[in-house]
N, CA and C atoms as an extended XYZ file, in Angstrom:
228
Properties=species:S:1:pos:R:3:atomname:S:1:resname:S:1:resid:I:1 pbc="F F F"
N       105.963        3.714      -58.798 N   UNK     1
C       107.069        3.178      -59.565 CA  UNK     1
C       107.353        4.095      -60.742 C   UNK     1
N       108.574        4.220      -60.402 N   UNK     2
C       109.255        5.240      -61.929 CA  UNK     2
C       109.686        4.035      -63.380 C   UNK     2
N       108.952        4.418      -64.172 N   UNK     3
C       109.584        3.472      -64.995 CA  UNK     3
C       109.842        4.105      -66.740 C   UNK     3
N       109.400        5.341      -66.511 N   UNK     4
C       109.587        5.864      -68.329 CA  UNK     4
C       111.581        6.249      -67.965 C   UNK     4
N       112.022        6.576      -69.258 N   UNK     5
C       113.393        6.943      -69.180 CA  UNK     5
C       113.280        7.983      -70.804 C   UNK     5
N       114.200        8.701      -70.844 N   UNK     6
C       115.677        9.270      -70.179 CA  UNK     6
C       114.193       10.389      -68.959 C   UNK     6
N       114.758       10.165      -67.766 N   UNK     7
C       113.949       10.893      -66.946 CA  UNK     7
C       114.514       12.592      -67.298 C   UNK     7
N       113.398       13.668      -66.785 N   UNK     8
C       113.782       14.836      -67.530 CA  UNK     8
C       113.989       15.887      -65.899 C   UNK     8
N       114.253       16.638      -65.957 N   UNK     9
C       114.450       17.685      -64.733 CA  UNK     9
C       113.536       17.877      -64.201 C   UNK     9
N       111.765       17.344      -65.077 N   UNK    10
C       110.760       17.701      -64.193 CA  UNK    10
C       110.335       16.347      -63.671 C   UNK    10
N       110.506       15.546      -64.091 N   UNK    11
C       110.676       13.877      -63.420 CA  UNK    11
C       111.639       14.490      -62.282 C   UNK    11
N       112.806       14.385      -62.127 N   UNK    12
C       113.626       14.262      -61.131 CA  UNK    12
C       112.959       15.165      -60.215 C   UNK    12
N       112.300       16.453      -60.423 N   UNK    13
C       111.982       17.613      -59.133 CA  UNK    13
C       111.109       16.889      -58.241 C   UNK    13
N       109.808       15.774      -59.670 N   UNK    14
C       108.964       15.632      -58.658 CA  UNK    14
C       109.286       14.467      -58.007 C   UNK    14
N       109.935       13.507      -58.239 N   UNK    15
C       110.648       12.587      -58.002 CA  UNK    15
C       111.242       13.326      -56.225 C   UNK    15
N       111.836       14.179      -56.480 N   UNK    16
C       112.363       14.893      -55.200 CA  UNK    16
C       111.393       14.836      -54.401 C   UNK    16
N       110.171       15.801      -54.580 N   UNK    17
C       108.872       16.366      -53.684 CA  UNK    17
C       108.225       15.245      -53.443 C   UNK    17
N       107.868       13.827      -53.960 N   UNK    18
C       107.721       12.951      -53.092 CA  UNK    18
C       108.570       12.266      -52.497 C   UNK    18
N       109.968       12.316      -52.184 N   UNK    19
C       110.180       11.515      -51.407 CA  UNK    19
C       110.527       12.921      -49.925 C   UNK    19
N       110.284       13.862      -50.596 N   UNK    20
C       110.377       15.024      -48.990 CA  UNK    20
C       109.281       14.896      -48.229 C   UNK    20
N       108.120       14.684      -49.094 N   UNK    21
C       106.927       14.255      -48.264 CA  UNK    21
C       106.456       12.802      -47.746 C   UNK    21
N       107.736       12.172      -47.676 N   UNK    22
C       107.118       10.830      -47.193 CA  UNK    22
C       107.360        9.805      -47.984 C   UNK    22
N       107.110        9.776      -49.522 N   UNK    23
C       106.907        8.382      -50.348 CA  UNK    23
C       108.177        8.127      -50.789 C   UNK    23
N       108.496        7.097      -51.590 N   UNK    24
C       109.059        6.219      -51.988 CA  UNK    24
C       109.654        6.142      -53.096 C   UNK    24
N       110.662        6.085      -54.204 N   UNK    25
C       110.342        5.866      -55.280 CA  UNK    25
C       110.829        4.189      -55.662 C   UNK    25
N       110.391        3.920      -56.008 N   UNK    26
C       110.624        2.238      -56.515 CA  UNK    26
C       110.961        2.310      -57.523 C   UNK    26
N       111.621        2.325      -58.669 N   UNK    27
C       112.119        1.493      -59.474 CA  UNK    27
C       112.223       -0.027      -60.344 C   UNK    27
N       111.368       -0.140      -61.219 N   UNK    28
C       111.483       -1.987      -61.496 CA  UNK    28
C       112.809       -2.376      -61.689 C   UNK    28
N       113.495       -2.113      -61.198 N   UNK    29
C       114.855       -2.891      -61.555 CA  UNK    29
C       114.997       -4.104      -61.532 C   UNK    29
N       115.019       -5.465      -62.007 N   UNK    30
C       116.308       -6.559      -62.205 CA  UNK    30
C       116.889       -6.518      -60.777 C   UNK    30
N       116.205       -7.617      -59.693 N   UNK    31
C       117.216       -8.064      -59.263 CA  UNK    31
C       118.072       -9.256      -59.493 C   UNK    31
N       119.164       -9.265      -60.646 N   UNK    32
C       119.997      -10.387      -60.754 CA  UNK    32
C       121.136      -10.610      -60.090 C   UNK    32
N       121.304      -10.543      -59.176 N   UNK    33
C       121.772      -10.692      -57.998 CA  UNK    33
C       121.450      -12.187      -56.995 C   UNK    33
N       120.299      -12.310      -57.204 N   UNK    34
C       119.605      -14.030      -56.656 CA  UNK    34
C       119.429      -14.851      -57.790 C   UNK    34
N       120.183      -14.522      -59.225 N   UNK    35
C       120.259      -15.311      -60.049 CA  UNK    35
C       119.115      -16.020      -60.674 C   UNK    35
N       118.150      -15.281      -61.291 N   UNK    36
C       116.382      -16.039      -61.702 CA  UNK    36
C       116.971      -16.727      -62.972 C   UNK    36
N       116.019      -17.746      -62.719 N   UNK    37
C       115.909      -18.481      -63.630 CA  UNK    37
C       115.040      -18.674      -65.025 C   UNK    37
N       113.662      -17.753      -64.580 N   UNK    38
C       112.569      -17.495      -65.664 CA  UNK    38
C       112.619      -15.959      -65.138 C   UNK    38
N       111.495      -15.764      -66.177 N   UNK    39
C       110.912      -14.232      -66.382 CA  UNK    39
C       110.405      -14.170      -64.953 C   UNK    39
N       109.371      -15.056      -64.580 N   UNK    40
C       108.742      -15.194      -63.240 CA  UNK    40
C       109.601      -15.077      -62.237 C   UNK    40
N       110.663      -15.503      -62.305 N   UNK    41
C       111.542      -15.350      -61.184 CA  UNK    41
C       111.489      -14.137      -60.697 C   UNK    41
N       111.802      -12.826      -61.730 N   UNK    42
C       112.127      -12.119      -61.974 CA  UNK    42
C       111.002      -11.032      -61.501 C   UNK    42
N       109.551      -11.370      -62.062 N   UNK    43
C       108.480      -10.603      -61.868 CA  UNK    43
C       108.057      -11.171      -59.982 C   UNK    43
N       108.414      -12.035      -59.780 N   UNK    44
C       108.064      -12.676      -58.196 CA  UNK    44
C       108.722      -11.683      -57.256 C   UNK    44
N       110.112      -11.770      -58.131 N   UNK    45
C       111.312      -10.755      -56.524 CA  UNK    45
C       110.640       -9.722      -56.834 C   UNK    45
N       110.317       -8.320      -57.861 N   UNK    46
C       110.356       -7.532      -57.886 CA  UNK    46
C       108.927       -6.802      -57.270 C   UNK    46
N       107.669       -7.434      -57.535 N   UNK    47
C       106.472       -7.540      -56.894 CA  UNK    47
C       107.014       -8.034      -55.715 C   UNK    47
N       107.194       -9.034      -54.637 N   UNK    48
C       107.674       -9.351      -53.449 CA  UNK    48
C       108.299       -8.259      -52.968 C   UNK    48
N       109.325       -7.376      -53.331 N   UNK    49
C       109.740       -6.098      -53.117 CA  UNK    49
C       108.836       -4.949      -52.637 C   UNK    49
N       108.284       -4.959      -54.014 N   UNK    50
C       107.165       -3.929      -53.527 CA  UNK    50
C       106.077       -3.859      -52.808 C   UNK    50
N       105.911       -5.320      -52.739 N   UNK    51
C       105.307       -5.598      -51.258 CA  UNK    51
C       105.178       -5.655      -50.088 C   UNK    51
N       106.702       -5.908      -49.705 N   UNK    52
C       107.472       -5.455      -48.799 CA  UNK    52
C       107.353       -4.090      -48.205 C   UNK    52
N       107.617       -3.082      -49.220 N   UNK    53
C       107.221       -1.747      -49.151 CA  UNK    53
C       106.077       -1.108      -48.190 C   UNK    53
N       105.145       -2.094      -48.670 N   UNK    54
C       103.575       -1.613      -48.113 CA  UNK    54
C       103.092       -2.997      -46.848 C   UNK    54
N       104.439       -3.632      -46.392 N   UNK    55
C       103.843       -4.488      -44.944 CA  UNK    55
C       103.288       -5.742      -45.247 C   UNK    55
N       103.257       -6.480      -47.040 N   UNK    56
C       102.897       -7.272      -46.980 CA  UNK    56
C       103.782       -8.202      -47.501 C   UNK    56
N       103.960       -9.115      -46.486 N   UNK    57
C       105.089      -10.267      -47.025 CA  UNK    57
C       104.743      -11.726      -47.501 C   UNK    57
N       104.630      -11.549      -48.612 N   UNK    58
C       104.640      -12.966      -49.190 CA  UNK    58
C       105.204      -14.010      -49.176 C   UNK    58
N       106.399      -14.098      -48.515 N   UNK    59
C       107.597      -15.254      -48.490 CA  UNK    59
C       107.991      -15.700      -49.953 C   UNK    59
N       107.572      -14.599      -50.962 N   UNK    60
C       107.768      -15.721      -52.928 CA  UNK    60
C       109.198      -15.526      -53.486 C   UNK    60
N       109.916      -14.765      -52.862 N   UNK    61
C       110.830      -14.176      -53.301 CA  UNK    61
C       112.590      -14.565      -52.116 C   UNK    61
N       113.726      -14.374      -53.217 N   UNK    62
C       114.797      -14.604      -52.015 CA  UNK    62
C       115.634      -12.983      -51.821 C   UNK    62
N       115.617      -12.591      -50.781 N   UNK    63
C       115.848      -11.327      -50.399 CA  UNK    63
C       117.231      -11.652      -50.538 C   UNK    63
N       118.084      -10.210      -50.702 N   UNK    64
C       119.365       -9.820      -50.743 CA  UNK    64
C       119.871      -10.585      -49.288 C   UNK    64
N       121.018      -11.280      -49.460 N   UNK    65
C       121.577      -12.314      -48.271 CA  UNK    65
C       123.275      -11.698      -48.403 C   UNK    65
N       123.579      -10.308      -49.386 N   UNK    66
C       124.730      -10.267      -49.237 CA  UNK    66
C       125.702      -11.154      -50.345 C   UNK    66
N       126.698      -10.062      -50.331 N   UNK    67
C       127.705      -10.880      -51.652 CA  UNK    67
C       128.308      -11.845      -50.893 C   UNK    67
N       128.211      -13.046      -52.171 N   UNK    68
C       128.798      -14.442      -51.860 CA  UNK    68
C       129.790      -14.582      -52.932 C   UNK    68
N       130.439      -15.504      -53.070 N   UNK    69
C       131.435      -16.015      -53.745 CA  UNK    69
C       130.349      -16.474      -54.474 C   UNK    69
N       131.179      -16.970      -55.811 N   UNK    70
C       130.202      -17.562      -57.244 CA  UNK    70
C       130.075      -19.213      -56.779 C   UNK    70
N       131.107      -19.873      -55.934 N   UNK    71
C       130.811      -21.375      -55.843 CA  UNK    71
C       129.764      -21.379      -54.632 C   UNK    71
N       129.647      -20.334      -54.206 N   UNK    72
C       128.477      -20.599      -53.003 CA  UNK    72
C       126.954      -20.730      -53.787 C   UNK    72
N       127.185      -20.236      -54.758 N   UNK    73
C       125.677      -20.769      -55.609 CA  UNK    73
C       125.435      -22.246      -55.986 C   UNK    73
N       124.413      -22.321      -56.077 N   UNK    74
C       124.307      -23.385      -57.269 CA  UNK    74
C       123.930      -22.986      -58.308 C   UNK    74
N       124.520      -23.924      -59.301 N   UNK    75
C       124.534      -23.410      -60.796 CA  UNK    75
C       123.759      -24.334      -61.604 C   UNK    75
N       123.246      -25.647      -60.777 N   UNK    76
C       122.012      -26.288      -61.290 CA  UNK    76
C       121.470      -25.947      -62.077 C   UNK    76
């Protein structure tokens, strides 16, 4: 996981050279997109993600289902 910023030209090279050899880069990003409700929400999808990554599925999290209209949510 990349997570320092402003990334620099030698971040990005190596950033490059692993993903030519195979790996990944992940990112913690915010998915607000499934709309969390706590911090946990938040730390659940993004761990669940990266779990995903490596074959292990937890079921804790709601995966990307695609843009919906705003009344298709609930706003509960």
């Amino acid at each position: 996981m990349a997570r320092e910023t402003p990334l620099t030209g030698i971040h990005l090279e190596n950033m490059l050279k692993v993903t030519q050899n195979g790996g990944i880069i992940f990112p913690p990003v915010p998915a607000f997109y499934v709309r969390p409700k706590s911090v946990d929400d938040v730390v659940n999808q993004s761990v669940g993600r990266m779990l995903d990554l490596i074959g292990l599925d937890t079921g804790d999290f709601e995966r990307w289902g695609g843009m919906r209209k705003s009344s298709d949510h609930d706003e509960s």
